[in-house]
Residue frames relative to the residue before (quaternion, step in Angstrom):
aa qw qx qy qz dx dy dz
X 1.0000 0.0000 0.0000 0.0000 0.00 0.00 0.00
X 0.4264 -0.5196 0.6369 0.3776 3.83 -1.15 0.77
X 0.8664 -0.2204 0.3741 0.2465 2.82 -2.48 0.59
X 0.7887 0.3971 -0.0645 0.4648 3.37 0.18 -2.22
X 0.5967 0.3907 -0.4709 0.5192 4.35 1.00 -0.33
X 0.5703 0.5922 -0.4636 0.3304 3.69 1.02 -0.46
X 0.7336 0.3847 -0.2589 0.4968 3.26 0.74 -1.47
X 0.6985 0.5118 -0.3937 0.3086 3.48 0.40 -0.17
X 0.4626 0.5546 -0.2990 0.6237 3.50 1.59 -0.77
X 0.6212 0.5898 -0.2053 0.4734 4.17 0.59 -0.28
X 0.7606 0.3146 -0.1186 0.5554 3.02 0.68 -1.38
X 0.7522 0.3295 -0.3705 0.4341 3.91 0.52 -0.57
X 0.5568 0.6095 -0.3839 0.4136 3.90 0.78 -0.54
X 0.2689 -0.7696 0.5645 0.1294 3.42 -0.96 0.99
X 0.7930 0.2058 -0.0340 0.5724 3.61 1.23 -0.92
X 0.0986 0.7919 -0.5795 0.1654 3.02 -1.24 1.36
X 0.3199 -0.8648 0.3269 0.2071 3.54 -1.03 0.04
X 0.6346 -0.6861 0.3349 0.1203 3.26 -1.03 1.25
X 0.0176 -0.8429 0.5340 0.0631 4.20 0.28 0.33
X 0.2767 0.7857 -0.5471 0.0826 3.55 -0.36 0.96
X 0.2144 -0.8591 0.4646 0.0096 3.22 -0.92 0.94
X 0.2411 0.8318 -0.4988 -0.0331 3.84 -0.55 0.29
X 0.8920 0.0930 -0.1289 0.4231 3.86 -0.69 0.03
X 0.6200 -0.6239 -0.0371 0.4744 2.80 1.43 2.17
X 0.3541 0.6873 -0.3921 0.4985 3.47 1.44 1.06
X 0.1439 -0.8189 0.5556 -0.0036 3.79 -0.58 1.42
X 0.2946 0.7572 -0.5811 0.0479 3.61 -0.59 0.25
X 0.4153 -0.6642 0.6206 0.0352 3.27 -1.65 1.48
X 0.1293 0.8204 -0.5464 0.1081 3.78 -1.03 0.56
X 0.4693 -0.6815 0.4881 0.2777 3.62 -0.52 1.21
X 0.2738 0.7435 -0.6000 -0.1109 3.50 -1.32 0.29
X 0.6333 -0.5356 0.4748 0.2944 3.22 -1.72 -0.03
X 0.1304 0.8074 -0.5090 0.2683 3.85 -0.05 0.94
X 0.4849 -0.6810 0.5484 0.0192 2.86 -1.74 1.27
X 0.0991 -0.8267 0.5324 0.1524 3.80 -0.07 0.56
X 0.1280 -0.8352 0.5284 0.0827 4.11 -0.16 1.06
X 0.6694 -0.4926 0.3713 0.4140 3.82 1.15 0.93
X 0.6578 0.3029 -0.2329 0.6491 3.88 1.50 0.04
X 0.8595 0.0461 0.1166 0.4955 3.30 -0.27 -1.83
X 0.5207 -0.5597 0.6049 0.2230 3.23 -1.79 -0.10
X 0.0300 -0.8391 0.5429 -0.0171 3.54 -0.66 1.29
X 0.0691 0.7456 -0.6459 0.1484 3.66 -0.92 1.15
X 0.2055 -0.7850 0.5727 0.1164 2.82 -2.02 -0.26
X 0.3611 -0.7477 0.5572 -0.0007 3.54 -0.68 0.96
X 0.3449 -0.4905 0.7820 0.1700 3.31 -1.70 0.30
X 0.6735 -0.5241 0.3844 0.3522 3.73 -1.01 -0.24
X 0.2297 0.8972 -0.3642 0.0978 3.69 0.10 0.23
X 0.6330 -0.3693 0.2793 0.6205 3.62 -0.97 -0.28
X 0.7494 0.4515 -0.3721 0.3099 4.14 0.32 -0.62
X 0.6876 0.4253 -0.3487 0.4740 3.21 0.91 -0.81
X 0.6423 0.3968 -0.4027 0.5175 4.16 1.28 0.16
X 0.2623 0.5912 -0.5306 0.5478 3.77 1.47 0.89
X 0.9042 0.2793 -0.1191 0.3002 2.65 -0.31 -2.10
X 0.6034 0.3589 -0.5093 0.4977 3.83 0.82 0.09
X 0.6548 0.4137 -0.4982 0.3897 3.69 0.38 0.13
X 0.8204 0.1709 -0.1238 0.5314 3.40 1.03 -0.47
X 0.0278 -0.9093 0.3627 0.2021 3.58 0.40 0.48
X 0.3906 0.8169 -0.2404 0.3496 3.20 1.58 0.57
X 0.0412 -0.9560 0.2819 -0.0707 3.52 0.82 1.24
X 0.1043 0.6596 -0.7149 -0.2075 4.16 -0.86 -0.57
X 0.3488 -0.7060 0.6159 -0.0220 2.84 -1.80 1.28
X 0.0179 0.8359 -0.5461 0.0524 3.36 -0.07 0.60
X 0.1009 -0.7247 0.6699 -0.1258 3.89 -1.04 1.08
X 0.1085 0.6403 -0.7578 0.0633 3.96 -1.40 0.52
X 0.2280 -0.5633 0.7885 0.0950 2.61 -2.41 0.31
X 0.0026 -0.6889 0.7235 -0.0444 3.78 0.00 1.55
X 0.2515 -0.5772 0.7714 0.0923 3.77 -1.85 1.50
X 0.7182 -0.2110 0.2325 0.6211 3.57 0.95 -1.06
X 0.8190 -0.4621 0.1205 0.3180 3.37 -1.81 0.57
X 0.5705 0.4998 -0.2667 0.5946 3.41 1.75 -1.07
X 0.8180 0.4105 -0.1653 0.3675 3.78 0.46 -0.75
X 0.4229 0.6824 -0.4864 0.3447 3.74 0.34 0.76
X 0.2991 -0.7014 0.6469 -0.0104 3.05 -2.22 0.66
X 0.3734 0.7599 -0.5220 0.1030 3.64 -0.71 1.06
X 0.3232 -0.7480 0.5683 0.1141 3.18 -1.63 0.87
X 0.2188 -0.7424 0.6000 0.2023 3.53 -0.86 0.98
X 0.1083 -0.6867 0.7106 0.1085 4.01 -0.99 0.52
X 0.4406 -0.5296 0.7063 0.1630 3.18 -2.45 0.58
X 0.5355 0.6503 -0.5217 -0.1345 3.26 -1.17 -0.67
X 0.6810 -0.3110 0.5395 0.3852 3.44 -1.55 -1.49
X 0.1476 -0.8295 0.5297 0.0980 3.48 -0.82 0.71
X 0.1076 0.8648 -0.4880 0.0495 3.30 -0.01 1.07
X 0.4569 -0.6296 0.5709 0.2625 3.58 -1.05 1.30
X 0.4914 -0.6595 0.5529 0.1336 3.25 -1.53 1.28
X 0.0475 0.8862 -0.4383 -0.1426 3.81 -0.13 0.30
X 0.4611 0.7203 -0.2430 0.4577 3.40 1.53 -1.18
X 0.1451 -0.8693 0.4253 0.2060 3.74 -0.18 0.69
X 0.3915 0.6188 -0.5493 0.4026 3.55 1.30 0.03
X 0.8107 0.4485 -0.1009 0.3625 3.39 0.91 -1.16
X 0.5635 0.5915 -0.2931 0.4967 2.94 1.51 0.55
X 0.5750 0.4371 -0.1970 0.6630 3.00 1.50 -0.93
X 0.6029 0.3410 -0.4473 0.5658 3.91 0.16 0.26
X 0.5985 0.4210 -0.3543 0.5823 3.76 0.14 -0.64
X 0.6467 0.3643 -0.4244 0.5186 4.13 0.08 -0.27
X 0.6574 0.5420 -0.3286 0.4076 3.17 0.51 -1.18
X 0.6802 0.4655 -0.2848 0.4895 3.58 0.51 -1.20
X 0.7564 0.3460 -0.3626 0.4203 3.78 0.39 -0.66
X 0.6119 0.5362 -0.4502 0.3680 3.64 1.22 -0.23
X 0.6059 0.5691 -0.3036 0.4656 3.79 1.41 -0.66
X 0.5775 0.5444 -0.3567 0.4928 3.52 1.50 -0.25
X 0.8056 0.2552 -0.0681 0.5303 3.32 -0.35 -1.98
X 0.7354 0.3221 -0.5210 0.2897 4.11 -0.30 -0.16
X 0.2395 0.7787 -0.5182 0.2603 3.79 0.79 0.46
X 0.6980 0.6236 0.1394 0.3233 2.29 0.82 -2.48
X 0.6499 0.4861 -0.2656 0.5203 3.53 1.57 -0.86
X 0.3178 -0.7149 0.6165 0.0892 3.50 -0.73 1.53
X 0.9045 0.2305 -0.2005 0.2975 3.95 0.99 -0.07
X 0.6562 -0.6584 0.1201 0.3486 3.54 -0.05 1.30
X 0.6520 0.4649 -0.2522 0.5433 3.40 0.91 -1.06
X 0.4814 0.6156 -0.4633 0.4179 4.11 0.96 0.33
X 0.1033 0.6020 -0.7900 0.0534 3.05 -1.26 1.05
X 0.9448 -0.2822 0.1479 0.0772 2.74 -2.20 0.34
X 0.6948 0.1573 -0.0058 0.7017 3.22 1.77 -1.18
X 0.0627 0.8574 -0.4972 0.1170 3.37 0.97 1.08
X 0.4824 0.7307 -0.2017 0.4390 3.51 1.73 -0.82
X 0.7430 0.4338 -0.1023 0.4993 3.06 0.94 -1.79
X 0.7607 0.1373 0.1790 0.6086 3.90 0.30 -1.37
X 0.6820 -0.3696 0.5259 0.3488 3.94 -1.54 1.05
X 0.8612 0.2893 0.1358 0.3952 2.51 -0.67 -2.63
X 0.4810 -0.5590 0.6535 0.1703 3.46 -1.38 0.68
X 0.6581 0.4743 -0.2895 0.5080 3.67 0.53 -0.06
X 0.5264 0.4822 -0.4199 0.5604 4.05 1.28 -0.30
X 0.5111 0.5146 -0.5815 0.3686 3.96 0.42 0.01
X 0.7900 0.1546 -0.0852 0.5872 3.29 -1.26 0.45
X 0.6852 0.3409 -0.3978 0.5060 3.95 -0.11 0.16
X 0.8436 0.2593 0.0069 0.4701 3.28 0.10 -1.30
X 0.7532 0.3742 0.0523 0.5385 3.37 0.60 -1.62
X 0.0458 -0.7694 0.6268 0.1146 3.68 -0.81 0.85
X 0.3044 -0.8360 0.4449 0.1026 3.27 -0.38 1.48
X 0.4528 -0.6954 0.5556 0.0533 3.82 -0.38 1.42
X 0.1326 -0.6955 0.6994 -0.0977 3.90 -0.39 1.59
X 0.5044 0.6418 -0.5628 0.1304 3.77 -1.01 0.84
X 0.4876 -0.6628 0.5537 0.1278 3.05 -1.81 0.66
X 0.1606 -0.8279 0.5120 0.1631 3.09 -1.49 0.56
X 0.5380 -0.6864 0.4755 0.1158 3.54 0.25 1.91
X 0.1532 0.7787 -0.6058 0.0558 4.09 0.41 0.82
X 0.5268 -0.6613 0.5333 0.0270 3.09 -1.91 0.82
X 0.7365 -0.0415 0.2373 0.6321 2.83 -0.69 -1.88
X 0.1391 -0.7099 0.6864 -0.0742 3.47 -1.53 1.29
X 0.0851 -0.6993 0.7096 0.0178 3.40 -0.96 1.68
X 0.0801 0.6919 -0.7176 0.0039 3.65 -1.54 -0.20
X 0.0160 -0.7905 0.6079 -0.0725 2.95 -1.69 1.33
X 0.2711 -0.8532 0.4408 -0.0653 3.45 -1.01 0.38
X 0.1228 0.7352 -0.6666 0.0056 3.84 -0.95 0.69
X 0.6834 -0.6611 0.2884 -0.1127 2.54 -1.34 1.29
């Protein structure tokens, strides 16, 4: 894939999946994420990845678009996982993943971290909601026609 099917295959996908690994332990996990032409943006409750990725903050990202077995697109990414702390910048990152992924939601009671918590109201009460980025590198992508 060129440079520009990479970023574009990046920019239109909402869900993809995260590979982190640390005390010869590997684990893969779908998420919901914002692509800003640099980094990956998501969010997390607290869990076995996001205690990977602060022990190891070394990641591959990976994203496709399968139409059918002969006919797919995908892009593996490197990067750096870094926890968002700064709250101006958290609240834009929320903001950015709510203008993405609640289009997309075909049922009312969805919100944003529907994954993470029932109720939209357990953020910040109940739930401590986990702002972070993924600092990508090297980008590969492939394809069949």
């Amino acid at each position: 894939m060129t440079n520009e099917e990479i970023e574009g295959l990046l920019k239109e996908q909402v869900t993809g999946r995260i590979a982190c690994g640390t005390d010869g332990n590997i684990y893969i996990v779908p998420i919901n994420y914002v692509y800003n032409g640099a980094d990956i943006y998501a969010h997390s409750a607290q869990g076995k990845k996001i205690d990977m990725m602060r022990k190891n903050p070394e990641v591959c990202f990976e994203v496709d678009d399968i139409q059918s077995i002969f006919r797919w697109k995908s892009v593996v990414a490197w990067g750096t996982f870094e926890e968002i702390t700064d709250m101006d910048e958290k609240e834009r990152v929320m903001q950015a993943i709510i203008h993405r992924i609640m289009p997309l939601s075909q049922n009312a009671p969805d919100h944003p971290s529907h994954g993470i918590t029932e109720k939209d109201s357990d953020i910040g009460s109940k739930v401590e909601l986990i702002i972070y980025k993924i600092k990508l590198g090297k980008k590969t992508g492939r394809y069949e026609r």
